[in-house]
Structures are given as C-alpha cells and as structure tokens.
N, C-alpha and C positions, 0 to 999 in steps of 0.2 A: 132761746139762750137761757139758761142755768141762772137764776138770783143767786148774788155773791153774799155769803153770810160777813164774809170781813174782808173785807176792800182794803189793797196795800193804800201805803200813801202815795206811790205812782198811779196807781188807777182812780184816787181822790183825786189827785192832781191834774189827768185829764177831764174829769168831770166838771173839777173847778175851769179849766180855761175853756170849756164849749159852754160854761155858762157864761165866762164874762164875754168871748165874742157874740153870745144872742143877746146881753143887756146891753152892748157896746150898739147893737143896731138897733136898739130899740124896742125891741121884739118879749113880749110875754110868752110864758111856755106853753100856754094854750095857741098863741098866734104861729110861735115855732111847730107846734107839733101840728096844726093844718098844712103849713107848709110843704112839709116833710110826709102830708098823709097819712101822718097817724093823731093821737092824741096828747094831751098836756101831760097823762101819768108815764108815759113811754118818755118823754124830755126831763120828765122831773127823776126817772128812776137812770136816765143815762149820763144827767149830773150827777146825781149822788152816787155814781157807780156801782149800784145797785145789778144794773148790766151793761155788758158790755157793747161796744160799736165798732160796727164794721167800719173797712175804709172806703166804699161809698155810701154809706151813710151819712159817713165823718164829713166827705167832698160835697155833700148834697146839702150838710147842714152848714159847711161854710160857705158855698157858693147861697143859702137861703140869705145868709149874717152880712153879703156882699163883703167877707175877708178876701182882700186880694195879696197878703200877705206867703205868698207862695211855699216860702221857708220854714214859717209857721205851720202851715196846714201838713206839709210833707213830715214835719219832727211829730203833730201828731199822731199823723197817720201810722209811725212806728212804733209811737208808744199803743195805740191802740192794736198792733199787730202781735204785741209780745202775749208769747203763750206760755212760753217755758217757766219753770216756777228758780227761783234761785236760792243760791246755796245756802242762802239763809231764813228760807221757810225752817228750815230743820233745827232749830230754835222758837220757833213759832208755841206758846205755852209754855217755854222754860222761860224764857228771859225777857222782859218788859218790848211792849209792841216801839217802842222810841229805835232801843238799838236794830231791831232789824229795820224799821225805817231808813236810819242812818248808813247800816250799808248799801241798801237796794239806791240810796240816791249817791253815794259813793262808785258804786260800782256803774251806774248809767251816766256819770259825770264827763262831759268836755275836760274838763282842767278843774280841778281842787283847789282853794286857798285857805288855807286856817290858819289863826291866831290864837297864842296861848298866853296867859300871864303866869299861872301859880303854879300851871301842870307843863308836861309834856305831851306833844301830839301822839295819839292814838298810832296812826299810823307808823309812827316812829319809835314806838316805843316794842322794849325786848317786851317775851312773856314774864321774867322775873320781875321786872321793872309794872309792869300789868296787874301779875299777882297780888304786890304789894300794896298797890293802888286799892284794888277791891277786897282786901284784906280789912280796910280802913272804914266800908262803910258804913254807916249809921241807919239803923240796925243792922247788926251786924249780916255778911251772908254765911250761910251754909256752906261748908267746904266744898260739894257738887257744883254749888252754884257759882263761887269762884271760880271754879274750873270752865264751867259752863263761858261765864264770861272772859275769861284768859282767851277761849279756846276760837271764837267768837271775833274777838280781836285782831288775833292772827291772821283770820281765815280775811279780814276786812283789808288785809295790809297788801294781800294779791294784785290790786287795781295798780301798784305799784312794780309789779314781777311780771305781769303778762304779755305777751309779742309785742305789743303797742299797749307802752304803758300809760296811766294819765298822769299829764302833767301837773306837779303839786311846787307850790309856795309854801310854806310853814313860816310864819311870825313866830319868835320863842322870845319874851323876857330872860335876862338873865335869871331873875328871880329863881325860875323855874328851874334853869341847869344847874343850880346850884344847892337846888334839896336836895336832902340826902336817904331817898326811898327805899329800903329795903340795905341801910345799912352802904359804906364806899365801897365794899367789891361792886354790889350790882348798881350803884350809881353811877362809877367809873366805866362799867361793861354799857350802861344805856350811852351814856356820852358819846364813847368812841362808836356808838352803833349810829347814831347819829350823826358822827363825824365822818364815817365813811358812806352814809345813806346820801350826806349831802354830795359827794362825789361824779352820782349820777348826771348824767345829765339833763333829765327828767323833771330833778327835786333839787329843788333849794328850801335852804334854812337860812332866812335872817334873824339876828337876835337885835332886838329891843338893849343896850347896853342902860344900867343904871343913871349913866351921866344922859339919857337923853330926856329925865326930867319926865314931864307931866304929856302925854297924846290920846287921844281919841279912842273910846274902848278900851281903856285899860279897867274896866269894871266884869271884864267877861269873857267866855270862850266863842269864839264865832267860826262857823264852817259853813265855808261857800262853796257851793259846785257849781258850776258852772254849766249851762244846758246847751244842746246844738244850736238854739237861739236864743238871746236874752231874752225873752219872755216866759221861758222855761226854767230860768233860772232860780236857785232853790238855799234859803240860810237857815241853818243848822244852829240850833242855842241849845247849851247845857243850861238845866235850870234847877236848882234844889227840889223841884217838882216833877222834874222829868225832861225828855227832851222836847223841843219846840222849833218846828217849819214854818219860815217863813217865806210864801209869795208875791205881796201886793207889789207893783211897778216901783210904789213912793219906798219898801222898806227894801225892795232890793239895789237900789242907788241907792241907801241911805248905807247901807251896809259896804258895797263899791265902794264910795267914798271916805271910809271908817280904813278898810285897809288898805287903800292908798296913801292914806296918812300915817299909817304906821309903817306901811313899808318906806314911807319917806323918812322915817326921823330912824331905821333898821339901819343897821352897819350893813356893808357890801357881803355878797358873799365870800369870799376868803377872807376878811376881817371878821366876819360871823365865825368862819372854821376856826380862825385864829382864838377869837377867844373861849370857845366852846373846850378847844385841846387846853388853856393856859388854864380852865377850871378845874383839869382831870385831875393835877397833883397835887391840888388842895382839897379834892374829896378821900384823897391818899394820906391826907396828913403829911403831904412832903414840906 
C-alpha cells in the first residue's frame, strides 16, 4: 500500500481512534503490532495514516483491543473503505488545508450544529454575502483567491440539497442579522435567504435575541458534526490562526453541552423566522 504524503483529517482521524482503542487496552504499539503479526512501525505508520487499513485488519486489531463496541468498529470500518477523493481535493494548494478539512467533515456529517455570534453561517449564507466577507480579510486576498473561496463555499452548502440531506441546527445572535455586509440590498437578499432556508425541514435557525443577556460560548464560532457514533464525533473552531478539530470524549460533551445552552436561552423557531423578517426593513432603512 502507497505512503500517503498528506493524509486528510478523516484519515488522521481514523488513525487517531485505532490508537486510542490499543491505549484504551493497554497495549504498546510494539505489543499491537505482534499481535497482529507484523511489527511496531506498520501500527505506528497506521496511526499516523501514514497508510492505509484494511477492514480485516481494522476487525483483527479491534478484536486484538477486545473492542466490543460493534457500532464503532462497523463506522470505522467505512471510514477506512473510502476511496473516492471529494469535491474538494480540487482546492487542495489553492486554499488553506482547515477549509477543505471543514467540508470533507461537513460533508460525512450525521447531523450538523453550529453557532454564530458576529457572523452568519457559512452554509447559509448567499455568495454576495461570502464575497464580502472575504473581501475583508487581513491581509488582504487576491481577487482569484476570493473567488477561489466564494466558489468553495457554495460547493460546501450541497450537504444541504442532496437526496437525503443533513440535518443542520444554526444558532445565529441577532447581533449577526443585523450587520450590514455588503451594503442593505445584499444584507436584506442574505436574510430572506435565510428566511426561506429556515423553511425546510431539514434546517433550522434559532436566533440568540439580545434580551437573552449573557450564555455560554458567546466568545466564538462552534461547528459540530455529528458522526454515525458519538465517538466519532467531530468540533470545528474558527480561530484567528486558522481552523481548529476537535476530538477528545471530555471536549466533545463540553462542546454538547455549550449548545444545548444556547439553544436553550434561542427563541423557537417561527419566533427565530419572526424576528429574522422584522430586521429586513430596518436594513431598508424603512
């Protein structure tokens, strides 16, 4: 099998869980790889995804781990099955390794949740409303490269349009509906795209209203996906550095927990729709 020169963060990510179920038994990678028949640099290069694993390999080294987690072993059985490259290799040297991160764990998501305070959701948002965003960064980008990411955006919003789409939550601060990006035509056109996005059935939008005061994570942007088994499960942070995945057991309850409580103190949704439309005609200047 082929050494991988750059390993997505799906193929880190199973490397990372075959290691914690052989530290979970106890087991050193020299001890695993007698197990298994081979040796310590064949386990240490199959954590770091360095190469890839079959799925009796995958079954041979979980039955070594004594995992009897069934559900587990079958979710990674598939992650290890995938071959196909996705639609967003084809960005891969244009646009920072986070964003395509970001979609490849998007696009393999159970169910989506995200939280916004200052911004609008990605996935929600037009390309005008996109453009102007990345119009703004610091240093500035290149007009390709805006494009590049407008273009990038869009193609991320599909998880939302396809036969069986994923189910997504968006938290939105008022705060955020009520910038004015790109000027009130295209802040009123993002709105009511959002107003009728929330429509589906699929997707909801709760908005965080000003009068609910002070809650949990209002310091940050958080994206959840949610994996075929909690253990899988995967938070997404924007960071003035870049983006940031997080897996540990303790940060994805911690995270769980963070938008539970926002979605607690979130108006309903048709109170969400409601005031999302009552902000249109004041981006109008009515």
């Amino acid at each position: 099998m082929p050494v991988r020169s750059s390993p997505t963060a799906r193929q880190l990510r199973l490397g990372a869980e075959l290691r914690k179920l052989r530290e979970r038994a106890g087991l050193s990678s020299t001890e695993a790889g007698r197990l298994l028949g081979t040796n310590q640099a064949q386990i240490s290069n199959i954590e770091a995804s360095r190469f890839g694993v079959s799925a009796e390999r995958l079954q041979a080294l979980a039955r070594n781990y004594s995992c009897a987690d069934q559900a587990l072993i079958d979710a990674l059985i598939a992650m290890a099955g995938e071959r196909k490259r996705g639609w967003w290799e084809e960005y891969r040297e244009i646009l920072p390794a986070g964003l395509l991160d970001l979609a490849e764990m998007e696009h393999h998501a159970v169910a989506l949740r995200t939280a916004f305070i200052s911004h609008l959701p990605g996935l929600l948002q037009t390309p005008e409303h996109a453009r102007e965003i990345f119009r703004q960064g610091v240093p500035p980008l290149a007009p390709p490269e805006v494009e590049h990411r407008v273009s990038h955006r869009v193609k991320r919003q599909a998880v939302l349009y396809r036969d069986t789409p994923t189910p997504y939550t968006a938290i939105v601060h008022e705060a955020a509906l009520r910038m004015r990006f790109g000027g009130p035509a295209t802040a009123c056109r993002q709105l009511e795209h959002i107003v009728d996005m929330s429509r589906h059935k699929h997707i909801r939008v709760l908005v965080i209203p000003f009068e609910a005061g002070s809650f949990p994570g209002s310091g940050q942007s958080i994206s959840y996906a949610v994996g075929p088994v909690p253990q899988l499960d995967t938070v997404q942070l924007d960071t003035e550095h870049g983006s940031e995945l997080l897996d540990a057991e303790a940060q994805l309850e911690r995270y769980r927990t963070v938008l539970d409580r926002m979605e607690s103190v979130a108006l309903d949704d048709d109170a969400s729709r409601d005031i999302i439309l009552s902000i249109i005609p004041t981006l109008r200047g009515a």
